[in-house]
Residue, then its C-alpha position, 0 to 999 in steps of 0.5 A: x423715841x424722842x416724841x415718846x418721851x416728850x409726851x411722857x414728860x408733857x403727861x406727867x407735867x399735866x398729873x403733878x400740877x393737877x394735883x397740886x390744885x387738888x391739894x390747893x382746892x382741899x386746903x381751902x375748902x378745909x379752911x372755908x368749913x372751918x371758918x364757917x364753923x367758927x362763925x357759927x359758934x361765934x353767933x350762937x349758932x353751935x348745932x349749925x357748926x357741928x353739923x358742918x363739923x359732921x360733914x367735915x368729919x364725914x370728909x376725913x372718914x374718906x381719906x382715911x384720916x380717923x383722929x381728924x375724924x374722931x375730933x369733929x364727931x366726938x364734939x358734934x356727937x356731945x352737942x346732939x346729946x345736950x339737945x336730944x337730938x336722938x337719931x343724929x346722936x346715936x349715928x353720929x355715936x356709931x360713926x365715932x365707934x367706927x372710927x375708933x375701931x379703925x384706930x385701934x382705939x380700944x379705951x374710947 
């Protein structure tokens, strides 16, 4: 019994600190995209930061956090508008439908 219960205390050691560098390597690649973005937008460079403000947004779709989502693709989805970039603005549009939909957000 005591084995056992070493083992159990040793396996959920092993979950709780694989999180927690799940967590970490996730803050750093949010802050690493972000930062990139904004280098980007800072040389002019403003379709590059949407699109890896559409990827980013893609990335809060899958953990389920629409607003985050929301922001990134009604911001990429007006760029792609200005420049007629047709084909990405209208699935970039619908994405941002989804997402709406997901939040309740019946007015947008």
């Amino acid at each position: 019994m005591e084995g056992t219960k070493k083992k159990n205390c040793l396996f959920m050691f092993i979950l709780v600190c694989a999180s927690l560098y799940i967590k970490k390597c996730y803050f750093i690649s949010q802050e690493l995209a972000e930062l990139a973005m904004g280098t980007y937008k800072h040389i002019g460079r403003i379709r590059s930061a949407r699109m890896i403000g559409r990827d980013l947004a893609e990335f809060y779709l899958q953990l389920g956090e629409m607003p985050k989502a929301a922001v990134f693709l009604a911001d990429a989805l007006k760029t792609f508008e200005e420049e007629n970039w047709r084909h990405l603005a209208m699935q970039t549009h619908l994405e941002l439908a989804d997402c709406y939909r997901e939040m309740n957000d019946k007015e947008r």
